[in-house]
C-alpha positions in Angstrom: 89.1 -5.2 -18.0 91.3 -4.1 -21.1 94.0 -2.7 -18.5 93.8 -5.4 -16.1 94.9 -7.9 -19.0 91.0 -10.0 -19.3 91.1 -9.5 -23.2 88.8 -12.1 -23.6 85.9 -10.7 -21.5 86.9 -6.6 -22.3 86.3 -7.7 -25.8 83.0 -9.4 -25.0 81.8 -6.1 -23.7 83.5 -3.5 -25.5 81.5 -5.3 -28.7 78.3 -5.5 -26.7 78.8 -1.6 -25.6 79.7 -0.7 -29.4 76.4 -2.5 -31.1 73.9 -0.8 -28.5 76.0 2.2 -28.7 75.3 2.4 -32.7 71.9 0.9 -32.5 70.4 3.6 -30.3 72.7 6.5 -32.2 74.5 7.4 -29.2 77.7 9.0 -30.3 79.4 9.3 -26.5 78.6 5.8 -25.9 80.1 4.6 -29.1 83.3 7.0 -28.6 83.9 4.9 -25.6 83.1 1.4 -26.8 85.5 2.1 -29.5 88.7 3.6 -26.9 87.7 0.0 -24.8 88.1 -1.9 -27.7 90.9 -0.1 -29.2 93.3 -0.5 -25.4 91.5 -4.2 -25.5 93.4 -5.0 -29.1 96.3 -2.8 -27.8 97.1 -4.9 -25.3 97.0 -8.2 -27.0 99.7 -9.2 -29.3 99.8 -9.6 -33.0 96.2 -6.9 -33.1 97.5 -3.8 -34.3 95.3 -3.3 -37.6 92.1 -4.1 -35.3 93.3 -1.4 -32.4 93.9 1.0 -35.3 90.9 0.7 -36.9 89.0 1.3 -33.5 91.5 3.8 -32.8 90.4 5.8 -35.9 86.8 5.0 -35.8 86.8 6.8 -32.1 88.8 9.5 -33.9 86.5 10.3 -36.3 83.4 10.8 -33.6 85.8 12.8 -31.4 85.7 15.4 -34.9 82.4 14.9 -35.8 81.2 15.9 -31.7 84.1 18.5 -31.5 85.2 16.7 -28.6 88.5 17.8 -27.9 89.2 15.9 -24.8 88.0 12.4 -26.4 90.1 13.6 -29.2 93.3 13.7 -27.1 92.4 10.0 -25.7 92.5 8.8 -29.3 95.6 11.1 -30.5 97.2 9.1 -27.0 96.2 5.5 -28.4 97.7 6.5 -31.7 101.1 7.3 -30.1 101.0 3.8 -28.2 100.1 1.9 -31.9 103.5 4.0 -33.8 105.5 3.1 -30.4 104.3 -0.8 -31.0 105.1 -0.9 -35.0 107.7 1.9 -34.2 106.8 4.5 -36.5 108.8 8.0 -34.7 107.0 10.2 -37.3 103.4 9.1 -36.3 104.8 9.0 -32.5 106.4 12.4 -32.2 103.4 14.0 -34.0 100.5 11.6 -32.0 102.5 12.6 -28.9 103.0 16.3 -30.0 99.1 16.5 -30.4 98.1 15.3 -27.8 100.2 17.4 -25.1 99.0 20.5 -27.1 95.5 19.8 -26.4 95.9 18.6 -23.2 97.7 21.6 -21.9 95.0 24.1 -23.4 92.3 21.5 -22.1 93.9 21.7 -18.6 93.7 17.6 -18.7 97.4 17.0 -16.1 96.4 13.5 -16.2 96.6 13.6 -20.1 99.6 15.7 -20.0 101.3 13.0 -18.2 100.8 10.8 -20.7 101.6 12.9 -23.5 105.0 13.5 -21.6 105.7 10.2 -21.7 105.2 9.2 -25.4 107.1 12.0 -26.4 109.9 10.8 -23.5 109.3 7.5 -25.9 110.1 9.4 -29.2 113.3 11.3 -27.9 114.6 7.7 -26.5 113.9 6.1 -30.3 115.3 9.1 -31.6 118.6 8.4 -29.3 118.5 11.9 -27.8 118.9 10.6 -24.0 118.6 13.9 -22.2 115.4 14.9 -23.7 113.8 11.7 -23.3 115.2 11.8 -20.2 113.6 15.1 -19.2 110.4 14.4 -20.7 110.1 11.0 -18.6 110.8 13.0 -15.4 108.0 15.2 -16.3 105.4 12.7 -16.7 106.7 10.8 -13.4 106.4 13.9 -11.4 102.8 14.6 -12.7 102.0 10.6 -12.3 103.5 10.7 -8.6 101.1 13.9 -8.0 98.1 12.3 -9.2 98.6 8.9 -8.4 98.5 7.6 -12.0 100.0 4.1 -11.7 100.2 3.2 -15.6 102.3 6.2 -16.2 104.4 5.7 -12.9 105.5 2.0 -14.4 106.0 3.4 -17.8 107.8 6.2 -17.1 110.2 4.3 -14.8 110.6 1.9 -16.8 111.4 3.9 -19.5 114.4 5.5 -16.9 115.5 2.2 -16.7 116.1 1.8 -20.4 118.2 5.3 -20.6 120.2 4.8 -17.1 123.6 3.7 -17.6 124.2 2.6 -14.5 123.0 -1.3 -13.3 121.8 0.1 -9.6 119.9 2.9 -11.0 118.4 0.5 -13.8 117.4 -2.0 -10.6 116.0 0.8 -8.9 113.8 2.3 -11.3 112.6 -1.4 -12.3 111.6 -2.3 -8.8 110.0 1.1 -8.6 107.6 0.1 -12.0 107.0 -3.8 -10.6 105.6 -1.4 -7.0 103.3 0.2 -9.4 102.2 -2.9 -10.9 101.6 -5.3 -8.0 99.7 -2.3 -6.7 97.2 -2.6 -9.9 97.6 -6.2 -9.0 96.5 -6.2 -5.7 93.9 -4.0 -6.6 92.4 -6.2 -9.1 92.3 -9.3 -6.5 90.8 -7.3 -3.9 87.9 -6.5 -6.2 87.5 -10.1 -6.9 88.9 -9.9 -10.7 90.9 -11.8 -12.0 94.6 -11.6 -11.7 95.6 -11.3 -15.2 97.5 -8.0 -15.5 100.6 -9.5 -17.1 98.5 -11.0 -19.7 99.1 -7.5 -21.0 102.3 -7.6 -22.9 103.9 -4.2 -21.5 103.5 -5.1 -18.6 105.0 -8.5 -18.2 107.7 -6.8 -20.3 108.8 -4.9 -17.2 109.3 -7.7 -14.7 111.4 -9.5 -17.5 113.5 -6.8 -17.6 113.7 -7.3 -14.1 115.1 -10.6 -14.3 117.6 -9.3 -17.3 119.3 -6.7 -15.2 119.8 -9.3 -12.2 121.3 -11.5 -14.4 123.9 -9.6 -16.3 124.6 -8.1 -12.5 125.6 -10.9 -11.4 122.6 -11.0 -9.3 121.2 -14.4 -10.7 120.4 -16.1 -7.1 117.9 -13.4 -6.7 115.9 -13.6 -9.9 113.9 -17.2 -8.5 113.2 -15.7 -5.2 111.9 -12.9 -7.3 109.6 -15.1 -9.5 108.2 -17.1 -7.4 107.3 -13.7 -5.1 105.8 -12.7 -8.7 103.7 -16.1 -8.9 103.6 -15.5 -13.0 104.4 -18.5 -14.7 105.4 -17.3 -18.3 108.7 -15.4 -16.1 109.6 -19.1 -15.4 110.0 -19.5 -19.5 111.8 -16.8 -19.7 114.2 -16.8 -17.0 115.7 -20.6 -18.4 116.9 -18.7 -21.6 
């Protein structure tokens, strides 16, 4: 629900999980309630102190359980929180972390996101090639597994460093794939549609609609929209 953009209801149970969690002194149970509230407050805007605090509250029962793997989870959420308030220090070493243990751990699936936040701290550090290599890394290991969220993020992140406008468009369109996948997904489970709800996500198709413009491409950006059926791209496509 967190991931699929339903804030509203992920929070309703992620609180739920968390009180019988603590009443019945599970420790596993509450490790989890606190990583579903943490990507819940993660993905909402302006709730950065609340996705921290969880963030660090699942960290400490990671330590206190000598739970390695949980502990990479939490060291991974901590790298998404420095990339939002855009702390590098707290990204490269949340990142660094992370891969360390997940390598050791044999966790690919973490790896590939530990690729990709340190792909994010080489790209906010300006060095292009390494956050170009490290991005490559964590879409081959996404495109192995069939991990969707680090497909989209790694793509778009390609996006960002290509210089050239076709190569942007193609990466882009690549991500949006990945993403109407997840969407399709959630409508065929009966869930609500609601995945660009989650700010990174939406962020993507708007880029979208960025790169046809200054392409001169701006006869394809309604047909594009409206395929999209998200509203808030109408808002932004008028600016």
């Amino acid at each position: 629900l967190a991931s699929a953009g339903d804030h509203e209801t992920a929070l309703a149970q992620g609180k739920e999980a968390l009180s019988m969690a603590l009443a019945r002194g599970d420790r596993r149970a509450e490790l989890y309630a606190q990583l579903a509230l943490a990507d819940t407050y993660i993905a909402t805007t302006n709730r950065e102190s609340e996705a921290r605090y969880h963030t660090n509250q699942a960290l400490a029962v990671t330590v206190a359980l000598r739970y390695e793997r949980g502990e990479v989870e939490c060291r991974l959420r901590l790298a998404h929180l420095s990339a939002q308030s855009g702390d590098i220090m707290e990204l490269r070493d949340a990142a660094s972390r992370s891969l360390v243990l997940a390598e050791r751990l044999g966790a690919r699936h973490l790896e590939a996101f530990a690729h990709y936040w340190l792909a994010e701290t080489w790209q906010r550090e300006a060095d292009l090639p390494q956050a170009q290599q490290e991005a490559e890394k964590a879409l081959v290991m996404a495109e192995e597994m069939g991990l969707p969220e680090v497909q989209w993020r790694a793509r778009t992140l390609l996006a960002q460093i290509a210089e050239d406008t076709n190569l942007k468009e193609q990466h882009l369109r690549a991500a949006i794939t990945s993403l109407e996948s997840l969407r399709a997904e959630l409508r065929e489970a009966n869930l609500p549609d609601t995945l660009l709800e989650n700010a990174d996500c939406l962020a993507v198709f708007i880029r979208l609609v960025d790169v046809l413009k200054t392409s001169g491409q701006e006869s394809l950006v309604e047909p594009f929209i409206e395929q999209t059926g998200w509203l808030p791209l109408n808002a932004h496509a008028s600016h």
